[in-house]
PDB file of N, H, CA, C and O in Angstrom:
ATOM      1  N   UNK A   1      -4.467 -11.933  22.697  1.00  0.00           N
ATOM      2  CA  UNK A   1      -4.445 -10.784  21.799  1.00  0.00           C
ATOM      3  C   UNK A   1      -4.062  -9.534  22.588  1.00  0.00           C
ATOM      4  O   UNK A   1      -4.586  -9.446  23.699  1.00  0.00           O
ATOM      5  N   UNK A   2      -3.254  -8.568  22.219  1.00  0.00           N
ATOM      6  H   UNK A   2      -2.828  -8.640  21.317  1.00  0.00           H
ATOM      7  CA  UNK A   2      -2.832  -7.371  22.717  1.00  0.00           C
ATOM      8  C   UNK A   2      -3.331  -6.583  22.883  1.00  0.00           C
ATOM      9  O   UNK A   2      -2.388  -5.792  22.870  1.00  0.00           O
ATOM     10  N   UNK A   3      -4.437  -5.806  23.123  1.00  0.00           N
ATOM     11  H   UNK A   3      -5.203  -6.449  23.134  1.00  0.00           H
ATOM     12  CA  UNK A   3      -5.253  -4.958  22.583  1.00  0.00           C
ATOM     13  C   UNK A   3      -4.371  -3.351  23.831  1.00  0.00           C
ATOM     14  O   UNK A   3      -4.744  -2.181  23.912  1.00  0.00           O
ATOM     15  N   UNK A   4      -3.867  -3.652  24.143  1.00  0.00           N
ATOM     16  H   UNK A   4      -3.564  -4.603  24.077  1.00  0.00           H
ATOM     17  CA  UNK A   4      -3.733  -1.934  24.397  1.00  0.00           C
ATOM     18  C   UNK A   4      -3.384  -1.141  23.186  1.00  0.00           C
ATOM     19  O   UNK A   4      -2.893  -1.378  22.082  1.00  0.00           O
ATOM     20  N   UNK A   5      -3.959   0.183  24.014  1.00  0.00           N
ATOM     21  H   UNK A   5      -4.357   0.376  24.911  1.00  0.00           H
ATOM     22  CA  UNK A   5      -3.679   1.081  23.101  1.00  0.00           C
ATOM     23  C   UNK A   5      -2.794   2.130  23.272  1.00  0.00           C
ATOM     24  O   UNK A   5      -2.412   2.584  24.350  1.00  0.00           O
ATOM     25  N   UNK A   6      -2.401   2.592  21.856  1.00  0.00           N
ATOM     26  H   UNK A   6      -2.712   2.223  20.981  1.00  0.00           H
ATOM     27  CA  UNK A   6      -1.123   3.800  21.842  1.00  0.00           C
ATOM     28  C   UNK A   6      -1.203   4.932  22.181  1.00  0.00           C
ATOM     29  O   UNK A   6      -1.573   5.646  21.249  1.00  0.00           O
ATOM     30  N   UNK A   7      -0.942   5.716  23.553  1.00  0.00           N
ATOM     31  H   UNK A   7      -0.642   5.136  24.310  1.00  0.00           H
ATOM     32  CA  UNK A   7      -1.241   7.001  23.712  1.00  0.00           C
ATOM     33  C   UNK A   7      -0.462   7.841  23.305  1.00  0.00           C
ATOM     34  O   UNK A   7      -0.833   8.999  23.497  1.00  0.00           O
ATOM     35  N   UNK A   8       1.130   7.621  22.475  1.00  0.00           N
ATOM     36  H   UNK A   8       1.432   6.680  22.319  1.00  0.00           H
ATOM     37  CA  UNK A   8       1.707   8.602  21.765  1.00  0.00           C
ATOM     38  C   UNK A   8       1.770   7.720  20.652  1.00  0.00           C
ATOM     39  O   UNK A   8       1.461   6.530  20.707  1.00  0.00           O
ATOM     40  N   UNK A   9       2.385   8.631  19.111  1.00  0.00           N
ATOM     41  H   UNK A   9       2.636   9.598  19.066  1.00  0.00           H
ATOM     42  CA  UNK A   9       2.402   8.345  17.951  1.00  0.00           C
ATOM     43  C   UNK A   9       3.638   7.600  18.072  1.00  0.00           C
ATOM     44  O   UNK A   9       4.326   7.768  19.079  1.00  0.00           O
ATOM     45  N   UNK A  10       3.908   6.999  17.393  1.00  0.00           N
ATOM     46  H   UNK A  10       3.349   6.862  16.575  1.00  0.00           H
ATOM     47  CA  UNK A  10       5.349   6.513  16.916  1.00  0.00           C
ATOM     48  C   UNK A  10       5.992   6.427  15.728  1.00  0.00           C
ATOM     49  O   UNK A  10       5.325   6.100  14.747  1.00  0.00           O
ATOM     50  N   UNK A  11       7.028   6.627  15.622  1.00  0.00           N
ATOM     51  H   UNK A  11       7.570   6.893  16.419  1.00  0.00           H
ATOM     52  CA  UNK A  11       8.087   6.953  14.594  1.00  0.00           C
ATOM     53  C   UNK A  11       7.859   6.342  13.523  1.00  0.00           C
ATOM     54  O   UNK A  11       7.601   6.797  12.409  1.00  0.00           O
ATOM     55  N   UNK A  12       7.982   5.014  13.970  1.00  0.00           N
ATOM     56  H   UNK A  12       8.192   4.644  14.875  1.00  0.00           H
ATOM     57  CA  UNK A  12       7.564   3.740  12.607  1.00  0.00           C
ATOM     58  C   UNK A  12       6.459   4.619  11.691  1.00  0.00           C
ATOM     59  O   UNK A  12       6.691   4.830  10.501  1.00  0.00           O
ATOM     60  N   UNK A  13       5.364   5.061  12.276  1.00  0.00           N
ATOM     61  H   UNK A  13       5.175   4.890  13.243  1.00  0.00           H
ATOM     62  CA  UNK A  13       4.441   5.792  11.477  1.00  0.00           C
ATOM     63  C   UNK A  13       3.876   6.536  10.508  1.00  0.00           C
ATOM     64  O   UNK A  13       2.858   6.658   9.827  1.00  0.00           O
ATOM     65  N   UNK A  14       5.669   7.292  10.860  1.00  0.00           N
ATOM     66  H   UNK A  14       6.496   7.193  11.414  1.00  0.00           H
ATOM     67  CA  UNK A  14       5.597   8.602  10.243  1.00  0.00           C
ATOM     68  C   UNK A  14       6.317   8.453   8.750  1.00  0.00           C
ATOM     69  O   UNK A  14       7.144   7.541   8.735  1.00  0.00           O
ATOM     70  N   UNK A  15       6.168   9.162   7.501  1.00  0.00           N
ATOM     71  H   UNK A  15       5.496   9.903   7.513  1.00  0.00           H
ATOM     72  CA  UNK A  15       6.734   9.011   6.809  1.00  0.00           C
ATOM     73  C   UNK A  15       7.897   8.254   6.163  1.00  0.00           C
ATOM     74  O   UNK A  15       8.691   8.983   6.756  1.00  0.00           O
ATOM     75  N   UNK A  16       8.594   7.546   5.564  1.00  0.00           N
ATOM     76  H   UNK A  16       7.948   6.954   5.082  1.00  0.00           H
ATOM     77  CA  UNK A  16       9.935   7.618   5.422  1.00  0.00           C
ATOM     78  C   UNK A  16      11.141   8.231   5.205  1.00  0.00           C
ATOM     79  O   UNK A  16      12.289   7.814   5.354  1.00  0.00           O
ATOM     80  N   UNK A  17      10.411  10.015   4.570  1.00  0.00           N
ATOM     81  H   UNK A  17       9.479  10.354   4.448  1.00  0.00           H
ATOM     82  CA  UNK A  17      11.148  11.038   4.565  1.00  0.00           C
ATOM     83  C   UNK A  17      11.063  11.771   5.383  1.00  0.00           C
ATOM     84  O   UNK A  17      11.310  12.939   5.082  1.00  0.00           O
ATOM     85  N   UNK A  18      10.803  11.563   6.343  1.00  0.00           N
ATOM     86  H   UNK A  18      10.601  10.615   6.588  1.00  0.00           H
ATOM     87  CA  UNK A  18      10.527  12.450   7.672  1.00  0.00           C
ATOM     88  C   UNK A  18      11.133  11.557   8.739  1.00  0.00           C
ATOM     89  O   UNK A  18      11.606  12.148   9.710  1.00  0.00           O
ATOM     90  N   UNK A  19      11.200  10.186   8.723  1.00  0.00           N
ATOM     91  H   UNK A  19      10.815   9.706   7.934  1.00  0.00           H
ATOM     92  CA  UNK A  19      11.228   9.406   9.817  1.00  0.00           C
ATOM     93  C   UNK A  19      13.236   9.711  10.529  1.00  0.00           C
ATOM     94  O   UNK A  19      13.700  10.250  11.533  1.00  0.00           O
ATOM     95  N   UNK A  20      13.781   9.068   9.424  1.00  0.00           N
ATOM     96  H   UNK A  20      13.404   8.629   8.608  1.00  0.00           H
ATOM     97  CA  UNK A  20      15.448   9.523   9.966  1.00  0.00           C
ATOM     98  C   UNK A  20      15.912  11.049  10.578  1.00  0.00           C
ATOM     99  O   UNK A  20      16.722  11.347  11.456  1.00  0.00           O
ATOM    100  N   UNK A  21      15.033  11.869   9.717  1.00  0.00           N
ATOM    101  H   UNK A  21      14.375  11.627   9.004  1.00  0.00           H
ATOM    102  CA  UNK A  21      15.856  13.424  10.446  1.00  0.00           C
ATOM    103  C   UNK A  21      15.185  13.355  11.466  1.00  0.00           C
ATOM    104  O   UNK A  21      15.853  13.286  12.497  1.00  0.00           O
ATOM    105  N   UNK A  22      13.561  13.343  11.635  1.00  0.00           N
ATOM    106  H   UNK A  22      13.018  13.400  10.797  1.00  0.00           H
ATOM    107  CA  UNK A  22      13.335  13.510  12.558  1.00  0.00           C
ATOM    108  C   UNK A  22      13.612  12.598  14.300  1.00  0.00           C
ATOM    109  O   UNK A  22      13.425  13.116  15.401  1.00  0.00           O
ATOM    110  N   UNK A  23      14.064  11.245  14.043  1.00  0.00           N
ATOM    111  H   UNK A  23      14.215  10.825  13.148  1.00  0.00           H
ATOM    112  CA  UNK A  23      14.704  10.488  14.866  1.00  0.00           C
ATOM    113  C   UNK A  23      16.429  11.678  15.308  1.00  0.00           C
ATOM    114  O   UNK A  23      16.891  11.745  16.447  1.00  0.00           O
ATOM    115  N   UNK A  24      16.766  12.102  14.619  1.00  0.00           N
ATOM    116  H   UNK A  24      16.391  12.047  13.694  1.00  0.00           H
ATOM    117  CA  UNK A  24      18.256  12.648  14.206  1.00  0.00           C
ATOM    118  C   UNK A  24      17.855  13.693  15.688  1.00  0.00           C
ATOM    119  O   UNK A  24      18.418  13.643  16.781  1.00  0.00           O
ATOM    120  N   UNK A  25      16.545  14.731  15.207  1.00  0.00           N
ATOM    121  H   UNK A  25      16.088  14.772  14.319  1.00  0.00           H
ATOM    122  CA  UNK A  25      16.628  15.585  16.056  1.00  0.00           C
ATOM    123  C   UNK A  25      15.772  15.241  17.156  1.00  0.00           C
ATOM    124  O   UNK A  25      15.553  16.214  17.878  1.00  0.00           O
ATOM    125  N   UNK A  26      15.177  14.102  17.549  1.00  0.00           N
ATOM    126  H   UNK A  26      15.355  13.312  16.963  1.00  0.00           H
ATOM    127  CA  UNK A  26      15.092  13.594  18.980  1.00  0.00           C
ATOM    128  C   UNK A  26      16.292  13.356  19.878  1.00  0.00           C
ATOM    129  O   UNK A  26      16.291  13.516  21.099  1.00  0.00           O
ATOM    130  N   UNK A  27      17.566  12.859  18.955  1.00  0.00           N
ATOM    131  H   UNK A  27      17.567  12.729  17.963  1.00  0.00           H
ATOM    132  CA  UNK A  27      18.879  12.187  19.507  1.00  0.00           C
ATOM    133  C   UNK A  27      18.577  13.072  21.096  1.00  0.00           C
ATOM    134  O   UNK A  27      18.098  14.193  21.267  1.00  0.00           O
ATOM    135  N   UNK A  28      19.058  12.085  22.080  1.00  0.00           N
ATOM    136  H   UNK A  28      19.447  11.174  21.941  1.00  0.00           H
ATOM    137  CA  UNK A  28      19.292  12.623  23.359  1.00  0.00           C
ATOM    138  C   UNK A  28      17.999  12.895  24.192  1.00  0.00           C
ATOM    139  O   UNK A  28      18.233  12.911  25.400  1.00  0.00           O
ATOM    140  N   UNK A  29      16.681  13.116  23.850  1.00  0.00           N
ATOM    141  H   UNK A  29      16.492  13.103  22.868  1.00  0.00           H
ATOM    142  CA  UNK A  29      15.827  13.552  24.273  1.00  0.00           C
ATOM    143  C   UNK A  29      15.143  12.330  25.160  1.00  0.00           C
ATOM    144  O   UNK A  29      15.550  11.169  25.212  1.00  0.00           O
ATOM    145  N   UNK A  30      14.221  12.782  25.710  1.00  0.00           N
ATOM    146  H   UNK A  30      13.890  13.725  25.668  1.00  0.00           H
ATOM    147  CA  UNK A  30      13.528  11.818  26.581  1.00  0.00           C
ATOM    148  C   UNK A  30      12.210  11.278  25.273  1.00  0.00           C
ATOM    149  O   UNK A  30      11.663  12.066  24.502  1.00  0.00           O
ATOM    150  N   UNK A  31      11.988   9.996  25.322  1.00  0.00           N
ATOM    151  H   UNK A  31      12.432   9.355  25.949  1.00  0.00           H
ATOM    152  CA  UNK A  31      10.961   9.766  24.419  1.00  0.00           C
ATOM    153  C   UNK A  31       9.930   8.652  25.451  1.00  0.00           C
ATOM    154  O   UNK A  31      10.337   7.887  26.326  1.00  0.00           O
ATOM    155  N   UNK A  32       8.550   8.871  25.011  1.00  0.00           N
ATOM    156  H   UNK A  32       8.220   9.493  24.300  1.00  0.00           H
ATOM    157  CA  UNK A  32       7.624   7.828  26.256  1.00  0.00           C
ATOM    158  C   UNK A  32       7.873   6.566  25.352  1.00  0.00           C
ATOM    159  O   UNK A  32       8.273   6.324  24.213  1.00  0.00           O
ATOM    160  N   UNK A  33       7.508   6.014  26.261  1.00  0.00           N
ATOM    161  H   UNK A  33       7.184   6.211  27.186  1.00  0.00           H
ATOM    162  CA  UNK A  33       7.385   4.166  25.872  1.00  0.00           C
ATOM    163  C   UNK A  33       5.844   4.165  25.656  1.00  0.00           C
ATOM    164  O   UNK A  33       5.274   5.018  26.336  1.00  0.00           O
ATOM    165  N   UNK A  34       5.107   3.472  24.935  1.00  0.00           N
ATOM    166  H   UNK A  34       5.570   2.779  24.383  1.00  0.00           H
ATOM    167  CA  UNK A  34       3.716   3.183  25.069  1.00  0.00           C
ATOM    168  C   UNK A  34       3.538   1.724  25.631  1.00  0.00           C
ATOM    169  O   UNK A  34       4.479   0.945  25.779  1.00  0.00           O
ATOM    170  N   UNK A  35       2.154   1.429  25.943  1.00  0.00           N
ATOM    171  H   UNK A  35       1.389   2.062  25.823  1.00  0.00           H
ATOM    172  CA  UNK A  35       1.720   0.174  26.551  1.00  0.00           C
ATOM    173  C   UNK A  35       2.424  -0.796  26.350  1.00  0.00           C
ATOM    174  O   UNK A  35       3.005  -1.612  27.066  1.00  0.00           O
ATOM    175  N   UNK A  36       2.270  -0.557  24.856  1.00  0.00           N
ATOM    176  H   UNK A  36       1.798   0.106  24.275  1.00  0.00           H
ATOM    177  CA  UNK A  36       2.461  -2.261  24.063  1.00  0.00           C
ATOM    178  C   UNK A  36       4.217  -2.077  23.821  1.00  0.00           C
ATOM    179  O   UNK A  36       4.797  -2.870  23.079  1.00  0.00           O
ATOM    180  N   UNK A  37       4.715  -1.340  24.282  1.00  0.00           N
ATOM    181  H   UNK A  37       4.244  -0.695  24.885  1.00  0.00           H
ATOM    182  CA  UNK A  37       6.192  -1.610  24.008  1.00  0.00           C
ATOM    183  C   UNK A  37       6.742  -0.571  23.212  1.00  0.00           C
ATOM    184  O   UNK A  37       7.926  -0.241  23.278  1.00  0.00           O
ATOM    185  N   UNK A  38       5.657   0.102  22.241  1.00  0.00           N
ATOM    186  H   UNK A  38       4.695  -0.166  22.188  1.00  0.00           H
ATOM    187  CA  UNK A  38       6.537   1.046  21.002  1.00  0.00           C
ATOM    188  C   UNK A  38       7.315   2.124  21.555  1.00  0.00           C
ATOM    189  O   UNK A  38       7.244   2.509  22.722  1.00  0.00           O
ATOM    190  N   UNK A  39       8.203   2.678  20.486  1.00  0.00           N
ATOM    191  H   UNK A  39       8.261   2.365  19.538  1.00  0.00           H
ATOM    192  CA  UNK A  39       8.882   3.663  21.488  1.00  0.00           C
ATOM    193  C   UNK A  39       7.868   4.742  20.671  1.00  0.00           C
ATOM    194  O   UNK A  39       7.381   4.388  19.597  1.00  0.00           O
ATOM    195  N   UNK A  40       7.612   5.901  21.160  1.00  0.00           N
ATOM    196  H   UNK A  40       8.008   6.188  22.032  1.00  0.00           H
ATOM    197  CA  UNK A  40       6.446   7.283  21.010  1.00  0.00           C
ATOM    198  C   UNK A  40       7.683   8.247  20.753  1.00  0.00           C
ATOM    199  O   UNK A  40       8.892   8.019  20.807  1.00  0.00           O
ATOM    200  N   UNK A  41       6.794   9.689  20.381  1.00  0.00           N
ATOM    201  H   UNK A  41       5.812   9.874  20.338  1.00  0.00           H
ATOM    202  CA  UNK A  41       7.132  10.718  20.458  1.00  0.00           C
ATOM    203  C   UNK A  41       6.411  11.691  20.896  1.00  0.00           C
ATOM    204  O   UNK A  41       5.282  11.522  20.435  1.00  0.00           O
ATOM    205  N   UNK A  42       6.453  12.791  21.653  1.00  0.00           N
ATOM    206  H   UNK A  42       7.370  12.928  22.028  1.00  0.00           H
ATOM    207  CA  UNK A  42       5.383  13.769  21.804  1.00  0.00           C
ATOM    208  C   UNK A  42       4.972  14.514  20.665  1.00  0.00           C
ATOM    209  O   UNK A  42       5.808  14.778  19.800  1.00  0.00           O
ATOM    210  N   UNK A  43       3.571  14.958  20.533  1.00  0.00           N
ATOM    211  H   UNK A  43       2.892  14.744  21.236  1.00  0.00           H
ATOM    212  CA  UNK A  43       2.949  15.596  19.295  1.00  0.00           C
ATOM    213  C   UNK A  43       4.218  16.965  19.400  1.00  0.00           C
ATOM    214  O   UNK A  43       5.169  17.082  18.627  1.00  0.00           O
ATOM    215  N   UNK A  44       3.981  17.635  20.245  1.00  0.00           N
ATOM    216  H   UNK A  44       3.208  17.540  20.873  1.00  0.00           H
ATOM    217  CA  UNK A  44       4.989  18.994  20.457  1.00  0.00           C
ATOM    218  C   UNK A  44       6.166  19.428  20.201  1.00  0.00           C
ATOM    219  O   UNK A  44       6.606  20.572  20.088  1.00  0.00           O
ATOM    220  N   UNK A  45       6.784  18.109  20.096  1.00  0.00           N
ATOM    221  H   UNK A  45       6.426  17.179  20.188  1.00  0.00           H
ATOM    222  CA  UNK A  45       8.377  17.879  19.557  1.00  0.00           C
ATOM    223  C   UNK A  45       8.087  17.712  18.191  1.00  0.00           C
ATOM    224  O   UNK A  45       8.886  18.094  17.336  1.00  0.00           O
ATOM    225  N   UNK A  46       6.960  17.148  17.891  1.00  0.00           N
ATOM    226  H   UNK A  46       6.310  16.838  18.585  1.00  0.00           H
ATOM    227  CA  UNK A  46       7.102  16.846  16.661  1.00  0.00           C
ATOM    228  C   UNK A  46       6.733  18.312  15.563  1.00  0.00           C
ATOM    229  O   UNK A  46       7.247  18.563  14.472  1.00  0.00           O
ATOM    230  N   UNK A  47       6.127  18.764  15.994  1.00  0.00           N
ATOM    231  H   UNK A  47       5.710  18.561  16.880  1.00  0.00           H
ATOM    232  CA  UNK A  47       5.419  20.385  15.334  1.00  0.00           C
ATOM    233  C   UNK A  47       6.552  21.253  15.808  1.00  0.00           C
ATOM    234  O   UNK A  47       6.757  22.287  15.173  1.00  0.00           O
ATOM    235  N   UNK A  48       7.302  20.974  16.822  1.00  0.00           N
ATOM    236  H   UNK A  48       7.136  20.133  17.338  1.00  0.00           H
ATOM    237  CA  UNK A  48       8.705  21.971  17.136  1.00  0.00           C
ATOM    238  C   UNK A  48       9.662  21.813  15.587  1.00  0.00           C
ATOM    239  O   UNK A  48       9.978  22.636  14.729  1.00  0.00           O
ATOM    240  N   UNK A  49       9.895  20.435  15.738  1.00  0.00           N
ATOM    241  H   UNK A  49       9.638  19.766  16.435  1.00  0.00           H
ATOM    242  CA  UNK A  49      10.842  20.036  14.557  1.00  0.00           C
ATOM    243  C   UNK A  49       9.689  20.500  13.072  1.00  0.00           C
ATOM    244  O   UNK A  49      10.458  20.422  12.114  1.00  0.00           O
ATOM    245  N   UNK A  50       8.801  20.763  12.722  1.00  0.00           N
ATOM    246  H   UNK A  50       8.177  20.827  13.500  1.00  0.00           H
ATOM    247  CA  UNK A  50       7.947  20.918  11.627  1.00  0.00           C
ATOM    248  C   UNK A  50       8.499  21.830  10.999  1.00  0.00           C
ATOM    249  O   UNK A  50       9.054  21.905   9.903  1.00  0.00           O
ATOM    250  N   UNK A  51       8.123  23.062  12.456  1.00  0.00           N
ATOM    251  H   UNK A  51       7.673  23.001  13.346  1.00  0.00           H
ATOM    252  CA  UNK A  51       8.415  24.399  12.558  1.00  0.00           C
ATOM    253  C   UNK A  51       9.564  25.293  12.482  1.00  0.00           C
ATOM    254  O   UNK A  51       9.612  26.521  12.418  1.00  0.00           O
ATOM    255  N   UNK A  52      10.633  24.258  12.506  1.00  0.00           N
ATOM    256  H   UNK A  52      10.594  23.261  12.558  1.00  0.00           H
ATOM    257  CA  UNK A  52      12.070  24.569  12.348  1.00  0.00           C
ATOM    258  C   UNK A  52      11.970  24.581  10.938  1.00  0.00           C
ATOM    259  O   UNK A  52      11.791  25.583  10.246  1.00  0.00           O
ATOM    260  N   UNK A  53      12.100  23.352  10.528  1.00  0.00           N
ATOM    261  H   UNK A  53      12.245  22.537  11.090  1.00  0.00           H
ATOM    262  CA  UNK A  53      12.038  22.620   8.920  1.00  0.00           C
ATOM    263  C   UNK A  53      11.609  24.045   8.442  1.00  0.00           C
ATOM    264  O   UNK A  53      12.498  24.556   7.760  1.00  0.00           O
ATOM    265  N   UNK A  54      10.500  24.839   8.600  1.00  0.00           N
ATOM    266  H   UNK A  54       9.778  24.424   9.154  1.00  0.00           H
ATOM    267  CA  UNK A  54       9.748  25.865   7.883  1.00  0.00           C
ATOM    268  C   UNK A  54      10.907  26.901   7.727  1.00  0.00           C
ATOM    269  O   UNK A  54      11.516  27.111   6.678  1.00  0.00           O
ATOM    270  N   UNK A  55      11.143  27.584   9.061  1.00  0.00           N
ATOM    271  H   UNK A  55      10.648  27.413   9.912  1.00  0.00           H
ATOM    272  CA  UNK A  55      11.848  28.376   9.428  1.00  0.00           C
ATOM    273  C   UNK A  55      13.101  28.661   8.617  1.00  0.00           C
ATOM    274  O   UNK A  55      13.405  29.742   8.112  1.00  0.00           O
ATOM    275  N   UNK A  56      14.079  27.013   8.552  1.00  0.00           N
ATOM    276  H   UNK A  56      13.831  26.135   8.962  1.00  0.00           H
ATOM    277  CA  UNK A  56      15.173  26.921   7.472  1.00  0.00           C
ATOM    278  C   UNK A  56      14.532  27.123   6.331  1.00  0.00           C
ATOM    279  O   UNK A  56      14.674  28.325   6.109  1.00  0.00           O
ATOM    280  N   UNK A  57      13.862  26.612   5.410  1.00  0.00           N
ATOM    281  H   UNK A  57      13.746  25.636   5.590  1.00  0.00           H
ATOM    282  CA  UNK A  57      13.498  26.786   3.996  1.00  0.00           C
ATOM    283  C   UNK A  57      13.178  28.043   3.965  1.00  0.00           C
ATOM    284  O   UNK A  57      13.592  28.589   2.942  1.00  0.00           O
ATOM    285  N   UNK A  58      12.408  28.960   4.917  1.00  0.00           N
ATOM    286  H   UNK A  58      12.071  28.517   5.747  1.00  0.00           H
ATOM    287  CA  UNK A  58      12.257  30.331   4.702  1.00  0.00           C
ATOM    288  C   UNK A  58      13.389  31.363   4.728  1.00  0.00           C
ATOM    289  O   UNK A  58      13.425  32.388   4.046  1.00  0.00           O
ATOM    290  N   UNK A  59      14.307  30.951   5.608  1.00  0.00           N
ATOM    291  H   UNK A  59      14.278  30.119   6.162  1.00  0.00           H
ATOM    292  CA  UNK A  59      15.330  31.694   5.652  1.00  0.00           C
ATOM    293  C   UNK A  59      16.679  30.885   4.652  1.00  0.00           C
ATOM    294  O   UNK A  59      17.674  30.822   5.373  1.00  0.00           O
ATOM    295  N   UNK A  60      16.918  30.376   3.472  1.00  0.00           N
ATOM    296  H   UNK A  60      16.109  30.427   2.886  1.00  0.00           H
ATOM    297  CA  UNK A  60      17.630  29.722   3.011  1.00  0.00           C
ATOM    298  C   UNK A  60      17.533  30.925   1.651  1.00  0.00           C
ATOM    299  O   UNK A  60      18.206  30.761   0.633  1.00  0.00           O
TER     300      UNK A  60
END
């Protein structure tokens, strides 16, 4: 049985309407690997990209 555990979130996770753009605006970036193999994202990138998202709809 596998039991490690995930120290970053991963993509699979996240929404389905969130999951493609936000893969879109990782393109190129460094992303961690976790234990068990998944590919992660940092929380920080992810609230960067949130915070954009906001930014456009406010200024649109």
């Amino acid at each position: 049985m596998n039991d490690k555990k995930r120290r970053f979130p991963i993509i699979e996770d996240l929404p389905v309407d969130e999951k493609e753009e936000f893969e879109n605006y990782l393109a190129g970036s460094q992303m961690p690997i976790n234990e068990d193999g998944t590919q992660g994202y940092y929380q920080r990138d992810y609230e960067a990209w949130k915070r954009r998202l906001q930014y456009r709809v406010c200024n649109d």
